[in-house]
C-alpha positions in Angstrom: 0.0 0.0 0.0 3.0 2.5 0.6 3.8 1.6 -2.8 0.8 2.7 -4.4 -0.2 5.4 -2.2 3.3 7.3 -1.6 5.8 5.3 -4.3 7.8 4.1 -1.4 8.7 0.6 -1.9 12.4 0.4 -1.3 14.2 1.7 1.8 16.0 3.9 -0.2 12.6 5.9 -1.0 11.6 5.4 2.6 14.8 7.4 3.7 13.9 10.1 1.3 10.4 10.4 2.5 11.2 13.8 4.2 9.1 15.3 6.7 7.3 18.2 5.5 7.6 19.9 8.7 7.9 19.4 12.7 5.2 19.6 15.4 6.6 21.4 18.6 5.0 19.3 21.5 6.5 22.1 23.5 3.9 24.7 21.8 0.2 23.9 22.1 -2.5 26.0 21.4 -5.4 26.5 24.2 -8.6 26.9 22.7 -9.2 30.0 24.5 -6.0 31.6 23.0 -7.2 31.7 19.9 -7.4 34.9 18.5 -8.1 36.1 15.1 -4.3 36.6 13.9 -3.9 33.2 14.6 -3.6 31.5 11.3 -2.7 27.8 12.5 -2.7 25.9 15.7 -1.9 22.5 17.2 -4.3 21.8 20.1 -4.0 18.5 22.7 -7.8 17.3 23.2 -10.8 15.0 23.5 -12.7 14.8 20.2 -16.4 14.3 20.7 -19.5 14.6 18.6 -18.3 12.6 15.7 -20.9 12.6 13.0 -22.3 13.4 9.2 -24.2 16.3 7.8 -25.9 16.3 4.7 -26.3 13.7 1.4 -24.7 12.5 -1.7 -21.8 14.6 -2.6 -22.7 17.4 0.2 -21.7 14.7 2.8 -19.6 15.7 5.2 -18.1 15.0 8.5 -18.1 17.4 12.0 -16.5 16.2 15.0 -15.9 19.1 18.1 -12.4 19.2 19.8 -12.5 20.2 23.3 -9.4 21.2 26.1 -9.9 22.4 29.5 -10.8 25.6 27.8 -13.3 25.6 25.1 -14.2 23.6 22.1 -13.7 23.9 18.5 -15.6 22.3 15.4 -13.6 20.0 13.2 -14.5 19.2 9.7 -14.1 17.0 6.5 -15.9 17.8 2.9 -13.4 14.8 1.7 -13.4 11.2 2.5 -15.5 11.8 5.3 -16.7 7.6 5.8 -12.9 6.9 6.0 -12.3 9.4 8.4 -15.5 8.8 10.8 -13.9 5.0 10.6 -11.1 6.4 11.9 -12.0 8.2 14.8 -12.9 7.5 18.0 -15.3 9.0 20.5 -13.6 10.5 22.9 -10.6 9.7 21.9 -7.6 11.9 22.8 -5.7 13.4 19.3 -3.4 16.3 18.6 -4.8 18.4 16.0 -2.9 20.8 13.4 -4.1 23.0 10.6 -5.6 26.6 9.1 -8.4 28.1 11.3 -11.5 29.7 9.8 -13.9 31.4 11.4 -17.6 31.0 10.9 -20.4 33.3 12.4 -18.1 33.8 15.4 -17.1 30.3 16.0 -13.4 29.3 14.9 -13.0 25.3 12.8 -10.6 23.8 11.1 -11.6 22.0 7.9 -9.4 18.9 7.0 -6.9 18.8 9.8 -3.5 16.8 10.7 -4.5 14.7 13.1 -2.8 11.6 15.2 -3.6 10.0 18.3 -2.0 11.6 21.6 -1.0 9.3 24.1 2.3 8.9 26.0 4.5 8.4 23.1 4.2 11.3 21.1 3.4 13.6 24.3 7.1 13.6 24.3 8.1 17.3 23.9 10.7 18.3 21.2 10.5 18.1 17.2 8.4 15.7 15.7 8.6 15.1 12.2 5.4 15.2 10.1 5.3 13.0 6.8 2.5 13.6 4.1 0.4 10.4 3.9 -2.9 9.9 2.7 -7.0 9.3 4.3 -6.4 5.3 2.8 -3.2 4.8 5.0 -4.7 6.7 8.1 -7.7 4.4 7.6 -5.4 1.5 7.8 -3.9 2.6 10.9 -0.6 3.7 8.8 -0.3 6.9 10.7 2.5 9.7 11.2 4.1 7.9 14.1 4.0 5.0 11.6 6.1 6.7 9.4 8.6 8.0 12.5 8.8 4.1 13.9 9.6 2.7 10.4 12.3 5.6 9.7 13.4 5.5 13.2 14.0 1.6 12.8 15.6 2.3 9.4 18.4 4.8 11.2 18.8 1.8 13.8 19.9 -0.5 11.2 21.9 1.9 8.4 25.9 3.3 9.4 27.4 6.7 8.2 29.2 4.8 5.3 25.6 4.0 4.1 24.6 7.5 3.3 28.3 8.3 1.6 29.0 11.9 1.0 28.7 12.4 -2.5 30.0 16.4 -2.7 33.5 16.7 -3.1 35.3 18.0 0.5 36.1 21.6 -1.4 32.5 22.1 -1.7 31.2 21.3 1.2 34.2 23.0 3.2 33.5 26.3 0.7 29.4 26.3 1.3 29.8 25.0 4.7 27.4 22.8 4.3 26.9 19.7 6.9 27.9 16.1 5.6 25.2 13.8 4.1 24.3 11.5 6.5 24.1 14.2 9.3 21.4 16.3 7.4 19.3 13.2 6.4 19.5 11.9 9.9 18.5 15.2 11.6 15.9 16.4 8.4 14.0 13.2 10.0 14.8 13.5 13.8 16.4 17.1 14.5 17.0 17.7 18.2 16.1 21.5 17.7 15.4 23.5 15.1 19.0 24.9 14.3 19.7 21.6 13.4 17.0 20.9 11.2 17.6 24.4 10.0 21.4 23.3 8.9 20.0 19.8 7.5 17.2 21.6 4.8 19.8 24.0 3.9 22.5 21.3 3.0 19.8 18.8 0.9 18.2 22.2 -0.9 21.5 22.9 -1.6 22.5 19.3 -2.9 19.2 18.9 -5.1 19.7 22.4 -6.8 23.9 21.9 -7.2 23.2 18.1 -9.1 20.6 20.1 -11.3 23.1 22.6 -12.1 25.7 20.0 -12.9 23.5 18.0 -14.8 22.7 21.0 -16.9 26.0 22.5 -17.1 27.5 19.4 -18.4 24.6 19.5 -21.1 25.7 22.8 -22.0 29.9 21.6 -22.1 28.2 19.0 -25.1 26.6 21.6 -26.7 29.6 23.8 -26.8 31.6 20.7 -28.0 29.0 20.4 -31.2 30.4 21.1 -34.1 28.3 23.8 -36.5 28.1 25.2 -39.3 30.8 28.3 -39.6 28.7 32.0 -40.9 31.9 33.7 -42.2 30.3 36.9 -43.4 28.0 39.1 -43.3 27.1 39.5 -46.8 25.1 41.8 -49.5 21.6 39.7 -48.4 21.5 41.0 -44.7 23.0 44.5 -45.7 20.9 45.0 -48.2 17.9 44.3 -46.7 19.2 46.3 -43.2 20.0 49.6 -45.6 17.0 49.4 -47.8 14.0 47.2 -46.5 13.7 47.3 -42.9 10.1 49.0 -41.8 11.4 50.5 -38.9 14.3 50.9 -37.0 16.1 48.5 -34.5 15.6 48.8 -30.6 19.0 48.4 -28.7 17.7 45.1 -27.6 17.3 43.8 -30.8 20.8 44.8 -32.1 22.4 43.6 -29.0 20.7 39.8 -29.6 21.7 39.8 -33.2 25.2 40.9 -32.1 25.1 38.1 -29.9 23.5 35.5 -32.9 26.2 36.8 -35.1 29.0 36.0 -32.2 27.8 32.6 -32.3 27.4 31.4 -35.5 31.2 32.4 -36.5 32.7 30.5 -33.5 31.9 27.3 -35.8 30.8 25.5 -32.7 26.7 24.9 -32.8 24.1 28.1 -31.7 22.0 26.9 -29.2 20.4 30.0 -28.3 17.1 31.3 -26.4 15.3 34.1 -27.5 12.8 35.8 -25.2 10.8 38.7 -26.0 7.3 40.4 -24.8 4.3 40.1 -26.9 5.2 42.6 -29.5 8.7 43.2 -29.0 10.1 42.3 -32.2 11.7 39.1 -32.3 10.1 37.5 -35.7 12.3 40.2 -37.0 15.6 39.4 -35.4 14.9 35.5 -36.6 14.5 37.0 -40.0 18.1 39.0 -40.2 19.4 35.9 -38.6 18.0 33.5 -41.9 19.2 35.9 -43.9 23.0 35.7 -42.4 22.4 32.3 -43.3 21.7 32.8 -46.6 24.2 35.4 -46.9 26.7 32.2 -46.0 25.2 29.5 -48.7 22.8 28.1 -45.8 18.8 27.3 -45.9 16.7 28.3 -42.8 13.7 27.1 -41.7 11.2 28.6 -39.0 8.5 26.1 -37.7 5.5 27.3 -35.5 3.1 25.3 -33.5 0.4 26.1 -35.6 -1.0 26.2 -38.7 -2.2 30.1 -37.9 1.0 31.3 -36.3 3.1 29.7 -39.3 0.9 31.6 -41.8 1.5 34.5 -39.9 5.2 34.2 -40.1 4.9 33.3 -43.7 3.0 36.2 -44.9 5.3 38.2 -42.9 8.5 37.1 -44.0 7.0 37.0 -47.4 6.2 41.0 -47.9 9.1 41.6 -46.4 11.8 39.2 -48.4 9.8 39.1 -52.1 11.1 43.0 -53.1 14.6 41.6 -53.0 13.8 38.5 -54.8 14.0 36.0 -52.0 12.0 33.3 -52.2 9.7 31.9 -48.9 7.4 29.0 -49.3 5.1 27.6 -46.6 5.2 24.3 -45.9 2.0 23.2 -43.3 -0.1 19.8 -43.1 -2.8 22.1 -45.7 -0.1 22.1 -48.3 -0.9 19.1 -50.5 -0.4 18.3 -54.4 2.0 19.9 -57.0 3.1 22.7 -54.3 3.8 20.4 -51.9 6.0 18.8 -54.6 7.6 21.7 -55.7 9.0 22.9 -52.2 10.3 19.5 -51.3 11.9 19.1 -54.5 13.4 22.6 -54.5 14.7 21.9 -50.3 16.2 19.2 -51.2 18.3 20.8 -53.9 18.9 23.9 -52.0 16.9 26.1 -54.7 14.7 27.1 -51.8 16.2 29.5 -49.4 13.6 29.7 -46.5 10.8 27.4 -45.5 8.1 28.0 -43.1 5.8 25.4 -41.4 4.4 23.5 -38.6 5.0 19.9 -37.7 5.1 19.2 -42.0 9.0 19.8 -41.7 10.2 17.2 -39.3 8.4 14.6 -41.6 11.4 11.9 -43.9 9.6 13.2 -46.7 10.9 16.7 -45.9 15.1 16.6 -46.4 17.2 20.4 -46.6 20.2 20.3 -49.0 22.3 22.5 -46.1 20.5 23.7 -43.5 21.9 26.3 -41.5 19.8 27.6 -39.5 16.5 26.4 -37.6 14.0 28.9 -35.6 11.9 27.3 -33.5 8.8 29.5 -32.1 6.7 29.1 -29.0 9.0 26.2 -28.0 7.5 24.9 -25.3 4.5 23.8 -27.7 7.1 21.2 -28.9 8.3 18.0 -27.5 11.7 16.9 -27.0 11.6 14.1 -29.9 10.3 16.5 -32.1 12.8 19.2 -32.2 15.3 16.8 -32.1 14.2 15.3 -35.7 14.7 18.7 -37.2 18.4 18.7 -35.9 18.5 15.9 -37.5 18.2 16.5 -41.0 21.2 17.6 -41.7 24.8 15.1 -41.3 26.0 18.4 -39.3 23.2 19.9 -37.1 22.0 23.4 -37.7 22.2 26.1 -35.7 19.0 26.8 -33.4 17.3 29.8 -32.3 14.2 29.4 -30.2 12.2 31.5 -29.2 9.2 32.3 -26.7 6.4 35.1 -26.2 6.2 33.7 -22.7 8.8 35.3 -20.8 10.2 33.1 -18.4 11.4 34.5 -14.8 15.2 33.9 -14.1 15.4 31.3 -12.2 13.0 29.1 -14.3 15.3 29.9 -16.7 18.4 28.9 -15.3 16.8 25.6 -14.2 15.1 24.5 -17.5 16.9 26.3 -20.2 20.6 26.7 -18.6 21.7 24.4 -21.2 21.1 27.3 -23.8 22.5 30.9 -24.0 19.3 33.4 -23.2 18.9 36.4 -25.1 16.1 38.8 -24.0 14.5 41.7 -26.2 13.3 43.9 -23.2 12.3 47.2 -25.2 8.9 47.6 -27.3 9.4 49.1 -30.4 9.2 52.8 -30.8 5.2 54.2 -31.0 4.0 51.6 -29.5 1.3 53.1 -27.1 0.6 50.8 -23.6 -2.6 49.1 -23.9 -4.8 50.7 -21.0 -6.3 47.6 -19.0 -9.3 47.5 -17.0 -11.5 45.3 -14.5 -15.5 45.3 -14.9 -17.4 42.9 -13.4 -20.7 41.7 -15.2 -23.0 43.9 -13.7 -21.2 47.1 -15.9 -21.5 45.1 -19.2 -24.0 47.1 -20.8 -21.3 50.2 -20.7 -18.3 47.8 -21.6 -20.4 46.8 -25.1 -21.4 50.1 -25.7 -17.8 50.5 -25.8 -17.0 48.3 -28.0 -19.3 49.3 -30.4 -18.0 52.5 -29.9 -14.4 51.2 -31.0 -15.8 49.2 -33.9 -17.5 52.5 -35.4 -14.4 54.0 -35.4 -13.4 51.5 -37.6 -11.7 49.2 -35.1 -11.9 45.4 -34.7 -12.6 43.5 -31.2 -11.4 40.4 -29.5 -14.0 38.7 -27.2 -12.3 35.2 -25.9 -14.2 33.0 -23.6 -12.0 30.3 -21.2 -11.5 26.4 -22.8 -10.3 24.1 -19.7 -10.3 20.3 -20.6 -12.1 19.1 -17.9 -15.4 21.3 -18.8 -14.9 21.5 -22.2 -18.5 20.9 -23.2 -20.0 23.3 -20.6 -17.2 25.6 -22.6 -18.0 25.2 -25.9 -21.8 25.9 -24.7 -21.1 29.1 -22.9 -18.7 30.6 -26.2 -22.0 29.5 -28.3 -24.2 31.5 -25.6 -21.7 34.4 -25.7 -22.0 34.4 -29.7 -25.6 34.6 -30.0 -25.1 37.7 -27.2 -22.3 38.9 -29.1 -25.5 39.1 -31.6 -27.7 40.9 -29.5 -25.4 43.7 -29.2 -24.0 44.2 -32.3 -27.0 44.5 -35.1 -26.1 41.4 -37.5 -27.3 43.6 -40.6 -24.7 46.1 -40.0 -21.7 44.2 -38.0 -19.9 41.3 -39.1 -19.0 38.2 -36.7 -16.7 35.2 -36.9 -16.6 32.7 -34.4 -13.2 30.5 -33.9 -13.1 27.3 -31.6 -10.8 24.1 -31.3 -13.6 21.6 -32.5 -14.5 23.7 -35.7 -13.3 21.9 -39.5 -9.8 23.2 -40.2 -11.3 25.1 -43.2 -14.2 26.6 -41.3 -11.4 27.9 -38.7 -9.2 29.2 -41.2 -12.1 30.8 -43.1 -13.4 32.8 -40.1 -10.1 33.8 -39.1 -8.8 35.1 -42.6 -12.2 37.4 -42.2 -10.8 38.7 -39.2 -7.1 39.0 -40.4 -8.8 40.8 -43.6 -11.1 43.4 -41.8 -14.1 41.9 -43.3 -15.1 40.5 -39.7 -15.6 43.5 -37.1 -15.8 41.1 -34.0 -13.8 37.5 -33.3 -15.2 35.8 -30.6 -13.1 33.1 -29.9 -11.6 30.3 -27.5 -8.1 30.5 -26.8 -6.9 29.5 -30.1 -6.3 33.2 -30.8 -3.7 33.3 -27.7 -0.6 33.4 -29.7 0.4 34.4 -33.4 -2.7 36.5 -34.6 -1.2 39.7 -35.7 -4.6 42.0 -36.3 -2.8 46.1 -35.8 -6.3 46.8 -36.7 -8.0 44.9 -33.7 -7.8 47.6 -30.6 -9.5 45.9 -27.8 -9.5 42.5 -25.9 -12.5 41.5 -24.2 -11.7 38.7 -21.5 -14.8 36.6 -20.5 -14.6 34.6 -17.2 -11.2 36.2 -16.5 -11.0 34.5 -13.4 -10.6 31.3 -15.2 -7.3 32.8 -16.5 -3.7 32.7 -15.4 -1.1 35.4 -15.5 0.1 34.7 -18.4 -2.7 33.4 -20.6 -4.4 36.9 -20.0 -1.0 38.2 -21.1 -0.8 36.7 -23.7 -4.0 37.5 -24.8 -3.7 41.5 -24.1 -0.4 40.7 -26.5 -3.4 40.2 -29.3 -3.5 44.4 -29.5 -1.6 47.0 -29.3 0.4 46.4 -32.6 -0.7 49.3 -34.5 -0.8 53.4 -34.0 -4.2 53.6 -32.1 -4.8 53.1 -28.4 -5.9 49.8 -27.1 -7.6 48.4 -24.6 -7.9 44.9 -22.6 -11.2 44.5 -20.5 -11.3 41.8 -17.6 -15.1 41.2 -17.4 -15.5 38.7 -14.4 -18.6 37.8 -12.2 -20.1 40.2 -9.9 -18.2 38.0 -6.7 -14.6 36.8 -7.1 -12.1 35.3 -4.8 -9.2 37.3 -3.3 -6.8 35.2 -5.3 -8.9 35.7 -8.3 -8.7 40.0 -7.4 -4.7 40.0 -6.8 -3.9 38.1 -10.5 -6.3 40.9 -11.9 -4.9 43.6 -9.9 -1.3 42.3 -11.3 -2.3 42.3 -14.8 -3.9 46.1 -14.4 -1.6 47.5 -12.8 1.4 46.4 -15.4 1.8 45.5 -18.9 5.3 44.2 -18.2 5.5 40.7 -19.1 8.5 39.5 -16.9 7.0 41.3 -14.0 4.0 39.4 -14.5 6.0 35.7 -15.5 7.8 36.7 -11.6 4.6 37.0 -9.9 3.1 34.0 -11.9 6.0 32.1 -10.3 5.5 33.2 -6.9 1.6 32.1 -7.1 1.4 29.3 -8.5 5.4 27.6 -8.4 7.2 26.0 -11.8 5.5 22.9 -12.0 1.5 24.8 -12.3 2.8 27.0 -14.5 5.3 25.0 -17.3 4.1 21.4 -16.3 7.6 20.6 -15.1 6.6 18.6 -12.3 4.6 16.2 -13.8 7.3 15.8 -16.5 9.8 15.1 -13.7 12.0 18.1 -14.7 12.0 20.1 -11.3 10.8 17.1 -9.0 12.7 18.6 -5.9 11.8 17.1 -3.0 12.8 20.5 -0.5 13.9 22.7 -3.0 11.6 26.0 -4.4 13.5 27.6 -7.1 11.7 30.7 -5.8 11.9 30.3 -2.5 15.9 29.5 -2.6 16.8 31.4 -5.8 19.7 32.5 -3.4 21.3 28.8 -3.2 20.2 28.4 -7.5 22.5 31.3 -7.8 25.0 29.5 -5.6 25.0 25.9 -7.0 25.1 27.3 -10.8 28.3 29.2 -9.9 29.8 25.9 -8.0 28.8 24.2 -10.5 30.6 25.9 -13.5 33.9 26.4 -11.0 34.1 22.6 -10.5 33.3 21.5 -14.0 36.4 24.1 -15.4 38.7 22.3 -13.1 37.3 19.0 -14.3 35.2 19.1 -17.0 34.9 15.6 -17.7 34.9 14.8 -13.2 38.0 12.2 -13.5 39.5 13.3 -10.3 39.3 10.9 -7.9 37.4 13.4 -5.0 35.1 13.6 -8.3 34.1 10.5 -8.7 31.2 9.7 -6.5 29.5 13.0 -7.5 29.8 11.3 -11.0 28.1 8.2 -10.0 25.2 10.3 -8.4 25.1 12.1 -11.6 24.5 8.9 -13.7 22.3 7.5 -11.1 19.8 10.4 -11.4 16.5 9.3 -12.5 17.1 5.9 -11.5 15.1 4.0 -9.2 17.7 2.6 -6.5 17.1 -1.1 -4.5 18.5 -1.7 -1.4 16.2 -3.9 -0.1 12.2 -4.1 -0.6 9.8 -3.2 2.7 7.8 -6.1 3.2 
């Protein structure tokens, strides 16, 4: 059951089962102490009263604590039968957890509870282990957990946690030795100690993550690449005569820094970040053309068959006056032009191609390519990319590039393998889209408004939330908020176009090109529409439900206008009553237009594995470590990390070589012994 509850089957995972925190027997609440500052507490008493309100799903359990001075009401919404099998009346039990208060009267709704008696009324630390209502119900408890571990450190000598940091580092950091700080993480004698013991395993989790991704980036730096000798006629040319506007600093300092790269003739591996709007389709075009200018092809492949039309038609208007020829290259692409642009890749008559997922296809080979842009990354998975590097005997340079701007220390845990390049300046005349809450009981005034906008000959976004798990309910409410969208604006004299996920291909494309080409006033849309729609006609953004948004989606989506000379606008429209979470992500996204800002906060909400889907993927599974918590010790390890691995870059040193084994162990499941 510890197996399939917890994952713990070995002793190994048993010993790295940390406590999540410690209960001070030495501090105990009184009921009567209570006051309304008090946002947790750990009370000693009698539980009485133990009983069910309520039926089917509204079930739920309420069971009244009470000390020598007072009472207070316990209860459970979840897994209530297990628990009221669990429980005994008037039994005595420690409680811990958040207190609420309710018409006067303080509870606490799913608490930590264990039985008191005289072996945990010991005073001191007492480590508290995560578990779940199954293994309470089968009497696996917290002091369970402490008997097992404590039986564990019984049987287990120093030389079976070795130290696996080298002496310098641990002497440098001054960091405890291994088997002290797992020994006292489980059983400190105070809290200095357990203090020292975090610090040390943070510190260990965050330096192998560093190592692991500094090595990465020593192979990458090994990779041969293709040598750009010049900068030729193609990219002055088009830099003299056929840029629209001219460069920000930023994005001369990140070509600079492209440009650095590609001459070294070791491989670009290079990240591009950039705010919605600030100009980094641009930079990957002067990059393809340095390419070019070299006897390379380039390629740029998008997510999506609407962002990769974007680019195309982009790159297109902008490239065609000098006579260079871009062909699009998507799943929609069939017959004699799909022919054509294979044939003409593969013999390296065809300078750039854009597409989706159509280019990592065998069919699809590239006679020399030198140069592959990659955008909104994170839409792609490992294996994919990798089959684009692949289709040449030497590997092409690689730019990617995100709209999502990624906090730093994010950055230096998932991307540290790459160099980052940031564009951190909007382009000159840009105006800052004005952003603004209304709840649903001003929407009257926010449609007049937008009918206001669209009879100055404007266009207007109105995107409604698409999360999996009500996806039908979703799709309902979009077609309810069309045939409003209806209401409003007079059908005889406006023009809509709807756009969801579960439309034909054709239809989509059909209703977006309507919008793209001014014949449709209004889009109202799902969040298809979230990246690579460039409308400079559209000025405002109408947000439905935007408390079913994140940070960043409602970032991204403001990133929809704002792209041409006339002032913009993004409207929040949420329900009359909102939570206070719900109020401070909408206050943050009023209040700035500054997309790292926002990416910060988004971190310091919601943590790395919410917002990227690292955890699940296993990428940041720290088991103490928070990235934004202890961006101090991230600094530290990365530095210790690049300082040992320029000593010994390839860790042959013999003080080296159990920190080598760790390194290749990582991700491995370890045996040293099954728990019966």
């Amino acid at each position: 059951m510890l197996r399939t509850e917890l994952g713990i089957g070995t002793f190994d995972e048993l010993l790295y089962h940390y406590p999540y925190r410690y209960s001070d027997r030495t501090q105990f609440n009184k009921i009567n102490s209570i006051k309304e500052d008090t946002e947790y507490a750990q009370i000693a008493g009698t539980l009485v009263n133990i009983g069910e309100e309520g039926d089917g799903r509204k079930k739920r359990l309420i069971a009244t604590l009470y000390d020598d001075t007072g009472s207070i009401q316990l209860l459970w919404f979840q897994g209530a039968q297990w628990m009221k099998k669990a429980l005994k009346e008037n039994g005595k039990y420690i409680v811990y957890g958040k207190l609420n208060s309710f018409n006067g009267f303080y509870n606490i709704a799913h608490p930590e509870i264990e039985v008191w008696n005289q072996e945990n009324a010991v005073p001191g630390l007492q480590p508290v282990y995560s578990s779940t209502q199954k293994l309470i119900i089968k009497g696996i408890t917290n002091r369970s957990f402490a008997k097992l571990t404590s039986a564990l450190f019984e049987k287990i000598k120093p030389y079976d946690i070795p130290e696996i940091l080298p002496l310098e580092i641990t002497k440098q950091y001054n960091l405890c030795n291994r088997y002290y700080a797992i020994s006292k993480l489980h059983f400190p004698e105070n809290e200095n100690q357990a203090t020292i013991a975090n610090h040390r395993m943070k510190w260990e989790e965050l330096f192998i993550s560093q190592m692991m991704i500094a090595r990465l980036r020593l192979q990458h730096t090994a990779q041969a690449g293709w040598k750009f000798e010049k900068v030729g006629d193609i990219f002055n040319n088009f830099y003299k005569d056929h840029l629209p506007f001219q460069l920000t600093n930023a994005q001369k300092r990140v070509l600079k820094e492209i440009r650095l790269d590609t001459a070294t003739g070791k491989q670009m591996n290079r990240l591009l970040q950039g705010d919605v709007g600030s100009g980094k389709t641009i930079v990957a075009l002067m990059a393809m053309l340095l390419a070019i200018d070299n006897g390379f092809q380039a390629c740029i492949m998008a997510p999506t068959e609407v962002l990769a039309q974007q680019h195309f038609f982009s790159l297109h208007s902008l490239l065609s006056p000098m006579g260079i020829t871009v062909k699009l290259l998507t799943g929609n692409v069939k017959g004699k032009e799909r022919k054509s642009v294979l044939i003409r890749l593969a013999d390296g008559t065809l300078q750039i191609v854009v597409g989706t997922h159509a280019l990592i296809e065998d069919s699809v080979q590239f006679k020399n390519l030198g140069l592959a842009v990659i955008d909104e990354q994170h839409r792609f998975g490992v294996g994919q990319r990798a089959r684009l590097w692949k289709k040449n005997e030497m590997p092409p340079h690689i730019l990617v590039m995100t709209a999502t701007p990624i906090p730093r220390t994010l950055a230096m845990t998932l991307y540290g393998d790459l160099d980052v390049s940031v564009i951190d300046e909007l382009p000159p005349g840009r105006q800052e889209i004005k952003t603004v809450h209304r709840k649903e009981m001003y929407r009257p005034g926010v449609m007049k408004f937008l009918i206001s906008e669209v009879d100055k000959g404007r266009q207007v976004y109105i995107v409604y939330p698409l999360i999996e798990e009500s996806e039908k309910l979703d799709y309902e409410s979009l077609t309810a908020g069309y045939e409003q969208v209806k209401i409003w604006f007079n059908p005889n004299k406006y023009n809509i176009a709807m756009v969801h996920g579960k439309q034909d291909p054709d239809e989509k494309e059909r209703n977006m090109q309507r919008f793209i080409s001014g014949h449709a006033h209004v889009l109202v849309a799902t969040t298809v529409i979230e990246v690579g729609v460039n409308v400079p006609n559209a000025s405002v953004m109408l947000i439905e439900s935007a408390e079913r948004f994140g940070l960043s989606q409602m970032h991204q989506l403001r990133g929809r206008v704002g792209r041409g000379a006339e002032q913009s606008y993004c409207i929040l429209m949420t329900a009359n009553k909102v939570s206070d979470e719900c109020y401070k992500r909408i206050n943050i996204i009023v209040s700035t237009t500054n997309g790292f800002t926002i990416a910060e906060q988004d971190l310091a909400m919601r943590g790395p594995g919410d917002m990227y889907g690292t955890q699940q993927s296993g990428i940041l599974k720290f088991k103490l470590a928070d990235i934004v918590k202890d961006s101090a010790i991230l600094e530290e390890t990365r530095k210790a990390a690049q300082q040992l691995l320029e000593k010994d870059p390839k860790l042959q040193l013999p003080q080296h070589q159990l920190l080598k084994q760790a390194l290749i162990e990582q991700g491995k499941e370890k045996h040293w012994g099954k728990i019966s």
